[in-house]
N, C-alpha and C positions, 0 to 999 in steps of 0.2 A: 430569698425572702419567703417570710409565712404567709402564703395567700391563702388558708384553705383551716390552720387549727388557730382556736384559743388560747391563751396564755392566762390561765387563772390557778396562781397560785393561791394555799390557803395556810394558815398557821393551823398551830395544834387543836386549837378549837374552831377548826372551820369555818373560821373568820378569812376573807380576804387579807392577804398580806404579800407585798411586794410590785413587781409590776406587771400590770392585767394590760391585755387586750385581744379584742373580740372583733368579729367578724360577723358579716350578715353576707347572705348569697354571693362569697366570694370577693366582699369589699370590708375593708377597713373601716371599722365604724367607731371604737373609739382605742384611745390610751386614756389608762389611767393606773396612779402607784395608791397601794394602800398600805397601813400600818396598823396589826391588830383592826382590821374592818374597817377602820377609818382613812376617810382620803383624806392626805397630804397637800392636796393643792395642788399637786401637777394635773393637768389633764387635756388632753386634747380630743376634740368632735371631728366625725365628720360629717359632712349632709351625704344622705342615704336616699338614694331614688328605691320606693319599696313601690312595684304596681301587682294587683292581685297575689298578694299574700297574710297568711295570719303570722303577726309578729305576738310570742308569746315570752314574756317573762316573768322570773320567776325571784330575781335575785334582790331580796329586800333591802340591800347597802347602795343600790345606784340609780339615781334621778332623770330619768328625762323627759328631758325636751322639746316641743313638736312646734315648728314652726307652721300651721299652715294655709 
């Protein structure tokens, strides 16, 4: 299993395309499939326990969500 890289494909225009998933300090944070940049409707979360850290992003096609 990929404990450790990303999976972020992109099309010709550096659009997200196909199926992504990311990692934060070693856990599985989300799936998700894109098409040309746009998600599909697949996707799954997971809750992420983050204590003293800066969470930064940068990637303007993915939404989230803070419960807290």
């Amino acid at each position: 299993m990929n404990m450790n890289k990303n999976i972020e494909p992109l099309d010709d225009k550096s659009y997200p395309h196909g199926y992504w998933e990311r990692y934060m300090a070693n856990t599985l944070w989300f799936k998700k499939f894109f098409i040309n940049g746009i998600s599909n409707g697949y996707e799954e979360k997971y809750k992420l326990e983050i204590i003293d850290s800066i969470l930064q992003i940068d990637d303007s096609n993915i939404t989230l969500t803070f419960n807290l």
